[in-house]
Residue frames relative to the residue before (quaternion, step in Angstrom):
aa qw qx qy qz dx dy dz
X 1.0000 0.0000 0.0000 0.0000 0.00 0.00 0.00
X 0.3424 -0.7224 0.5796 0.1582 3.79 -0.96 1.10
X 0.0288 -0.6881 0.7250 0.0017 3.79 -0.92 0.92
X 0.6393 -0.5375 0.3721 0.4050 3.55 -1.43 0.20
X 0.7840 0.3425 -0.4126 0.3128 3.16 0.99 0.46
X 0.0119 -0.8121 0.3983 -0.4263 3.19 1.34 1.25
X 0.3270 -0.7349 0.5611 0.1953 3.53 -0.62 0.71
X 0.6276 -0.4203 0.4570 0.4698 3.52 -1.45 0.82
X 0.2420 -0.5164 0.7365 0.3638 3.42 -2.08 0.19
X 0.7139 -0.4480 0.5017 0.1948 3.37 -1.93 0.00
X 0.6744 0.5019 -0.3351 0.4254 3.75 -0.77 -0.18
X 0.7903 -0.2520 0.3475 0.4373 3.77 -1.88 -0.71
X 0.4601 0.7707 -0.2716 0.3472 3.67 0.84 -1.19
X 0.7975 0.4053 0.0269 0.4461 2.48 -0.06 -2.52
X 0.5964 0.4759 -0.3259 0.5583 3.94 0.93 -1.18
X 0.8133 0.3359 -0.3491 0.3224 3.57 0.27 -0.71
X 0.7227 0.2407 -0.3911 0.5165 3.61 0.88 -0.19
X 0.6715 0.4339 -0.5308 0.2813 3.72 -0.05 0.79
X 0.3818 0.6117 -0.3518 0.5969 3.16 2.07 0.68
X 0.7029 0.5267 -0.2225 0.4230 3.46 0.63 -1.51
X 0.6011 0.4594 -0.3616 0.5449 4.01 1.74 -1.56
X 0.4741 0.7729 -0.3547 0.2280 3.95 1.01 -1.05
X 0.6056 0.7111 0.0146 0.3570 2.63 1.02 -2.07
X 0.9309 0.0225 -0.1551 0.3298 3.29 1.19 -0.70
X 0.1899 -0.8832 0.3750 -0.2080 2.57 1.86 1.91
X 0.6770 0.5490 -0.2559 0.4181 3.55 0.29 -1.41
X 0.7476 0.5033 -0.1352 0.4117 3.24 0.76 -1.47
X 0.6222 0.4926 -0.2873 0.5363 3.56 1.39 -0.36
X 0.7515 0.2814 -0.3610 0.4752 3.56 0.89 -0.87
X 0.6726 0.4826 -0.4601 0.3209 3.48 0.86 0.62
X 0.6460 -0.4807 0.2910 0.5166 3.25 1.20 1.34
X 0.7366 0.4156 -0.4797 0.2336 3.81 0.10 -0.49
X 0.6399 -0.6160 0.3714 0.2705 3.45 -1.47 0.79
X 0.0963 -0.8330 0.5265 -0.1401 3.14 -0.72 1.44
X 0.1206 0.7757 -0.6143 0.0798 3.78 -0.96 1.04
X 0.3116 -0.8321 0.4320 0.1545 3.25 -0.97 0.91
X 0.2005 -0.8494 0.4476 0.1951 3.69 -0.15 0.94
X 0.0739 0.7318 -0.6648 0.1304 3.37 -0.84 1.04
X 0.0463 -0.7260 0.6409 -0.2451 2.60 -1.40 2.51
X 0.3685 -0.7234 0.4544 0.3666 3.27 -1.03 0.07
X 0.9395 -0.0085 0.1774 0.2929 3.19 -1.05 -0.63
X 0.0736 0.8301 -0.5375 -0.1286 3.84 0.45 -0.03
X 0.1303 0.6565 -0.7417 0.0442 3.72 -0.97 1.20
X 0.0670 -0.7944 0.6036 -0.0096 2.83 -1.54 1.29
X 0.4133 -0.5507 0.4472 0.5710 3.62 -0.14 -0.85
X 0.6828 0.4752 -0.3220 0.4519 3.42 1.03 -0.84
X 0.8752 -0.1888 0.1681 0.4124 3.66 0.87 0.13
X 0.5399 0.5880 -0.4502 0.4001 3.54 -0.40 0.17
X 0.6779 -0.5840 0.1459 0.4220 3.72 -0.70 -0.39
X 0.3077 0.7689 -0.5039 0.2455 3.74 1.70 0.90
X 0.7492 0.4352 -0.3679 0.3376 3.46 1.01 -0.33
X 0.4154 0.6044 -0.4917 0.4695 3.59 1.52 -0.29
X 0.7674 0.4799 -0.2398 0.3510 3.43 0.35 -1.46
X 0.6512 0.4482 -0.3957 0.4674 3.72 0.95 -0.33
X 0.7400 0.4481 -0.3088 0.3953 3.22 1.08 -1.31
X 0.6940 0.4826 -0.3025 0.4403 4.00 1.11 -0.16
X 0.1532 -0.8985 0.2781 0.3031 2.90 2.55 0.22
X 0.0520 -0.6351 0.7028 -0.3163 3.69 0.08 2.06
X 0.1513 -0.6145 0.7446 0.2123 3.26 -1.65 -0.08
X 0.4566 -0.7260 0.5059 0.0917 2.88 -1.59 1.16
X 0.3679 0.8357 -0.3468 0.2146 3.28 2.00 -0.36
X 0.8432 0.3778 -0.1925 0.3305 3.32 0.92 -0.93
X 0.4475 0.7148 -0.2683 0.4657 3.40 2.30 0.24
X 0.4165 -0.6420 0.6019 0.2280 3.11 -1.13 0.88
X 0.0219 -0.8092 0.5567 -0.1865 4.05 -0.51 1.49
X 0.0912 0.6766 -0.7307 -0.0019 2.98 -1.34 0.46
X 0.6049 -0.5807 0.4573 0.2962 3.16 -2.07 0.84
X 0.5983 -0.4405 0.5187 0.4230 3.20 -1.78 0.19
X 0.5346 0.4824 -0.4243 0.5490 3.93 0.20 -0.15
X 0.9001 0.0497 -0.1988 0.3845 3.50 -0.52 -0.69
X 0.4821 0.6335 -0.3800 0.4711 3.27 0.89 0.98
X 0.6082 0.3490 -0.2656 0.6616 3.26 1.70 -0.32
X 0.3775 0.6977 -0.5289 0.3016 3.73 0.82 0.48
C-alpha cells in the first residue's frame, strides 16, 4: 500500500506527476490553497476506460480501478 510517505516510483508516470505536483509550486508560495488529487483508473460501464479495454480486449484484472460513483465522492 502507497501513503504519502512512500517513495516516488521510476519511469514516465512517475516523471510526469512529480512535474505536473511541481508545476504548482508558484501557486503554494502564493498562499493559495492547494491539494493534489491522486486516483486511479475509473472503469465503469458508463464510461471511463472499461470499454477501450474490453473492446482492444486487455484485462483490467491486474489494474488498480475505481468506479465513476466513488470517484465523484
Amino acid at each position: 500500500m502507497l501513503t504519502e510517505h512512500s517513495t516516488p516510483g521510476q519511469g514516465f508516470l512517475a516523471d510526469v506527476s512529480h512535474a505536473w505536483e511541481a508545476a504548482a509550486a508558484p501557486a503554494i508560495a502564493a498562499g493559495a490553497r492547494t491539494c493534489f488529487v491522486r486516483t486511479s483508473l475509473v472503469l465503469d460501464p458508463q464510461g471511463g476506460v472499461l470499454e477501450p479495454c474490453c473492446r482492444c480486449g486487455s484485462s483490467a484484472a491486474g489494474l488498480g480501478w475505481a468506479t465513476v460513483v466513488s470517484t465523484c465522492r
